[in-house]
C-alpha positions in Angstrom: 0.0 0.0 0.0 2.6 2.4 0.7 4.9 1.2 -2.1 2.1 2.2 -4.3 1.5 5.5 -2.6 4.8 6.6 -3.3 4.8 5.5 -7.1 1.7 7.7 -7.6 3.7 10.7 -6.4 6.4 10.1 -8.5 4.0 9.5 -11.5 2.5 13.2 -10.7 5.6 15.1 -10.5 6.5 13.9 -13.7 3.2 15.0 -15.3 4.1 18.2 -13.5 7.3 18.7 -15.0 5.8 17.5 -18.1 2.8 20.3 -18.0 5.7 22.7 -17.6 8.0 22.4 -20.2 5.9 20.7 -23.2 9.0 21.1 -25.6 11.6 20.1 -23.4 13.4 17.5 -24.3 16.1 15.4 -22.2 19.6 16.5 -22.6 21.9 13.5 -23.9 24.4 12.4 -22.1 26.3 10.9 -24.4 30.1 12.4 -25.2 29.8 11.4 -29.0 26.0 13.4 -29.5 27.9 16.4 -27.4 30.7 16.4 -29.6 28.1 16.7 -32.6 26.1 19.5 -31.3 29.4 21.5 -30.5 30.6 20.9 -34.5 27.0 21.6 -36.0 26.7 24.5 -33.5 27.0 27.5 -35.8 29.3 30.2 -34.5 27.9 33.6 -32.9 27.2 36.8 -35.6 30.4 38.9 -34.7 29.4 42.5 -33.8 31.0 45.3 -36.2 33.3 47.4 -35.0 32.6 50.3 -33.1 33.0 53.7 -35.1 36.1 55.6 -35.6 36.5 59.2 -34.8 36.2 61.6 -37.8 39.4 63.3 -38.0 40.0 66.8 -39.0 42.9 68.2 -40.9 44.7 71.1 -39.5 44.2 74.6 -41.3 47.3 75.5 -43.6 49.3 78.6 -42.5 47.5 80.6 -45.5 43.9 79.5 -44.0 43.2 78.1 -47.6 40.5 75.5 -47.9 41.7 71.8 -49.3 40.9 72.8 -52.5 42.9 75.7 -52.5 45.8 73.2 -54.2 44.2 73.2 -57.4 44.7 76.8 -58.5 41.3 76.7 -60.4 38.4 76.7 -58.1 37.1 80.4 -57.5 38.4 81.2 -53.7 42.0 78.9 -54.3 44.9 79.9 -53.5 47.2 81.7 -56.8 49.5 79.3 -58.3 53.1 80.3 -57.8 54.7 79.4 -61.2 55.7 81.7 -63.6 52.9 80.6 -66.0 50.2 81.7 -63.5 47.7 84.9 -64.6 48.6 86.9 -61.9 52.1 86.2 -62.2 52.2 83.9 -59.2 51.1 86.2 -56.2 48.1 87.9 -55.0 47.7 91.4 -56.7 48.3 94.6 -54.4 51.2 92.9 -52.3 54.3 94.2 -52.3 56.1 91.2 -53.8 53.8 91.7 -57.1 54.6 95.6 -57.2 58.0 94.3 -57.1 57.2 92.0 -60.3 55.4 94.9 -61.9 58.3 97.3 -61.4 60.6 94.8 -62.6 58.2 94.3 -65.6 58.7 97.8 -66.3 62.3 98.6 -65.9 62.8 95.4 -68.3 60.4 97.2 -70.9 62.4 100.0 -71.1 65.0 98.0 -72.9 62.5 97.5 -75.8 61.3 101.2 -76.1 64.4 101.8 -78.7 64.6 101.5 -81.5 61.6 99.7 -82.3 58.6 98.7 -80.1 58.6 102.2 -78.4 55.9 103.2 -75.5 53.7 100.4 -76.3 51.8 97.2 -74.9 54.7 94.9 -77.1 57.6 96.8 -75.2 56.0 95.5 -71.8 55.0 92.0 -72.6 59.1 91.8 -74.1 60.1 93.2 -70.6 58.0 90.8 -68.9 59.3 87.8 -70.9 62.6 88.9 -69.9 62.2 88.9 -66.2 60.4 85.2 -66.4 56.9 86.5 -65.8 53.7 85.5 -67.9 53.0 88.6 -70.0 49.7 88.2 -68.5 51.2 90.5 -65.6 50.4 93.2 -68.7 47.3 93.1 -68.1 47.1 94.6 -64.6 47.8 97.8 -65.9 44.9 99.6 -66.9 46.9 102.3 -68.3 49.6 100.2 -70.6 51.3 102.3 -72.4 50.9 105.3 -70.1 52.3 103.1 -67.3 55.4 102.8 -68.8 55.9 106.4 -69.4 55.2 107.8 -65.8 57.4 105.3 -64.7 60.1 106.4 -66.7 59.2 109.7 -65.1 59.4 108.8 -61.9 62.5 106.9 -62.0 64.0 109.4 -64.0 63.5 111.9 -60.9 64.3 109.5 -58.6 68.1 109.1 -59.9 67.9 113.1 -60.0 67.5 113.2 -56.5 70.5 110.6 -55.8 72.5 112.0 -57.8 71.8 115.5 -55.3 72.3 113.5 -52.6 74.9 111.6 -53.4 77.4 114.9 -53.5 76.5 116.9 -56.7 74.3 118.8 -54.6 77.7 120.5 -52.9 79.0 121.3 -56.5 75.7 123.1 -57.1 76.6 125.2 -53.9 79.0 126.7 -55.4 77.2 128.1 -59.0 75.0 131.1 -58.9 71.1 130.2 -58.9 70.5 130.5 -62.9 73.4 128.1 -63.4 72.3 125.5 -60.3 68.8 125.3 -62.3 70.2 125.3 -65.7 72.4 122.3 -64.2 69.6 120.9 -62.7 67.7 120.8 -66.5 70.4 119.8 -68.2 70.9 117.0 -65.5 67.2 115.7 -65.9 67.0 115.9 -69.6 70.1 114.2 -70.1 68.4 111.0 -69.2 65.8 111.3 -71.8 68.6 111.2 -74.5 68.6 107.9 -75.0 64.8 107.9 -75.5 64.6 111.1 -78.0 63.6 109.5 -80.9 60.8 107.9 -79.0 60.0 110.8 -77.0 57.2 112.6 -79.3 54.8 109.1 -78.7 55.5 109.7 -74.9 54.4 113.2 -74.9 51.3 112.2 -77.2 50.4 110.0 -74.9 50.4 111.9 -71.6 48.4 114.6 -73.7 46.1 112.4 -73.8 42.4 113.1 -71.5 42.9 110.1 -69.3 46.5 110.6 -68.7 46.9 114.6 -69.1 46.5 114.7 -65.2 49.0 112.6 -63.5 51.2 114.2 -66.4 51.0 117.5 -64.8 51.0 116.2 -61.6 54.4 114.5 -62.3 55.9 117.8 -63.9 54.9 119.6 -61.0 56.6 117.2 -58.6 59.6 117.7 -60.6 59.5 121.4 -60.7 59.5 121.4 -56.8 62.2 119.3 -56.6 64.5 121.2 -59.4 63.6 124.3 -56.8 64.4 122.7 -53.5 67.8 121.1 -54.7 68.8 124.7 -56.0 68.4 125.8 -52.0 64.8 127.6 -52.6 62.5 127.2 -49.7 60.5 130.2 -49.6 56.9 129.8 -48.7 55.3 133.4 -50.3 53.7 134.3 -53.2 56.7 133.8 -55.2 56.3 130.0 -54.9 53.7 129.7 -57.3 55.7 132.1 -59.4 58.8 130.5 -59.8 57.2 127.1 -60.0 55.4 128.2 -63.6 58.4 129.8 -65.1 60.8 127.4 -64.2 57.9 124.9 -65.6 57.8 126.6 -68.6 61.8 126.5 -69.4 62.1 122.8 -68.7 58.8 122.5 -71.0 59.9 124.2 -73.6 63.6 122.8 -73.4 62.4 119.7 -73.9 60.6 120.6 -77.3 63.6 122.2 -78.6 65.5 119.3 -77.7 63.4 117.0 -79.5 64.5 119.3 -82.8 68.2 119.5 -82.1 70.7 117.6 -83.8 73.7 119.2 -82.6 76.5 116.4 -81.1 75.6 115.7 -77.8 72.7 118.6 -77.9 75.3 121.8 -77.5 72.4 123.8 -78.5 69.7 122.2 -76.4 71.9 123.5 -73.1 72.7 126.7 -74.7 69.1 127.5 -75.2 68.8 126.2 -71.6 70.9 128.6 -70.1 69.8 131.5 -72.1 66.1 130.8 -71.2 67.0 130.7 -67.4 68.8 133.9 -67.4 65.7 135.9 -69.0 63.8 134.1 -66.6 65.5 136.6 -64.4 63.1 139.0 -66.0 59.7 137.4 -65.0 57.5 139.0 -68.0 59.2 137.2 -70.5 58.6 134.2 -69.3 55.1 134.4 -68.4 53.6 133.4 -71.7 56.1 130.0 -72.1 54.7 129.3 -68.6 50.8 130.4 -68.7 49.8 126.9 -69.9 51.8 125.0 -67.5 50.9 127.1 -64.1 47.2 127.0 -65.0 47.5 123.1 -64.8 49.3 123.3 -61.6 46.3 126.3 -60.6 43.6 123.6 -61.3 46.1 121.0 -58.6 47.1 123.3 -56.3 43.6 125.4 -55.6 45.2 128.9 -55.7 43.9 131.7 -58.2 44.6 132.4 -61.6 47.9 132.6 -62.7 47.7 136.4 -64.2 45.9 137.6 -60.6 49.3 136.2 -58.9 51.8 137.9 -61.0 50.0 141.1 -61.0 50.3 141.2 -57.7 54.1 140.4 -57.9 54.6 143.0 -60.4 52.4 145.8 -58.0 55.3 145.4 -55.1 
């Protein structure tokens, strides 16, 4: 009786079990049906790596984008060779003023005999110096570009040549013969250029270049004054700027006329034309058109009111 008590309990644990876990089936126990599970087993999905961190390249020194390498994007960087547009650096820094000066100085060479004050002359200068004779086309003036810097390098070796100790000979002249020195000094360095020299005038006659023409005439003027010891401030300075304007304007035409050796008679009509400048009336009509110019830079009144006013002392 009690044997068969205890084989009912058994017999309803096992339906208990049983109402529990339906699917369950026995694990084996076997070491060969292990050993078959574990090689059919497939292997776990492997997880993908975990992302990288984005990296960022450090800014070039010129805070140009990483495109800037190619040259042709709009917003690149210039290309530095020689073949570039710009002729290898950014416009309006001091190393391409340098290029452009060097452009022009080179030009200079082609002016005589043949190309004269032209667009040609310039793009042979800048061929010379290694630079695309694109560079040519950053000046909006051209040919008017070349000749004010011939003018401004012309009075930039007159003022050396003061400084450098010629202004201590011109000491010991008399003021007539310091300015006719002075003239002669300046115009000497257009000798090389005479035969070219009527283009140059024609173009700085012209309406878009007639100003800074004056302008540089002026300049020269004062400086021709100032070397020779003046430094008066009165009345007289507009005065002796327009006659003195006059002579070195009308030197330079008869210059352009004289085929004397070595132009004798250019520097004899210079010295004769300052020493009636001593005489102010005779010079006032060689020098009306040149001192109204400098009138319209300088703000003053018209020429005529200034010397009447001389004349009245």
């Amino acid at each position: 009786m009690a044997s068969s008590l205890a084989a009912r309990r058994l017999l309803s644990r096992a339906f208990a079990a049983r109402r529990v876990l339906p699917c369950a089936s026995p694990l084996p126990s076997s070491p060969s049906v292990l050993r078959r599970l574990a090689t059919n087993a497939s292997p776990p999905p492997t997880l993908p790596p975990p992302p990288l961190e984005p990296t960022v390249d450090p800014p070039t020194s010129e805070g140009a984008s990483s495109y800037a390498g190619d040259g042709a994007g709009a917003g690149g960087s210039y290309r530095s060779g020689p073949g570039a547009a710009s002729g290898g650096r950014r416009p309006g820094g001091s190393g391409y003023e340098e290029e452009q000066e060097k452009v022009l100085r080179a030009s200079l060479l082609h002016v005589v005999p043949r190309m004269g004050w032209s667009e040609s002359a310039m793009i042979a200068g800048a061929r010379d110096v290694g630079v695309s004779p694109a560079i040519v086309g950053a000046f909006q003036r051209k040919e008017a570009a070349l000749v004010e810097f011939f003018m401004d390098d012309c009075l930039q070796q007159l003022m050396d040549r003061v400084d450098a100790g010629e202004g201590e000979q011109l000491k010991t002249l008399i003021l007539t013969e310091r300015l006719s020195r002075l003239i002669r000094m300046r115009l000497e360095m257009q000798a090389p250029y005479i035969s070219k020299w009527p283009q140059a005038l024609s173009i700085q006659s012209q309406p878009t270049n007639v100003s800074t023409s004056l302008k540089q005439r002026a300049v020269l003027v004062d400086e021709i004054w100032h070397a020779a010891g003046d430094s008066g401030s009165d009345i007289d300075w507009y005065v002796k700027r327009a006659v003195l304007g006059g002579i070195y304007s009308t030197s330079e035409a008869y210059m352009l006329t004289d085929k004397s050796p070595e132009f004798c008679d250019t520097w004899t009509f210079v010295n004769r034309r300052m020493k009636d400048a001593l005489n102010l009336e005779k010079s006032v009509k060689e020098a009306g058109y040149l001192a109204e110019a400098m009138r319209a830079g300088l703000g003053v009144g018209p020429i005529q009111d200034i010397l009447n006013k001389v004349f009245q002392k």
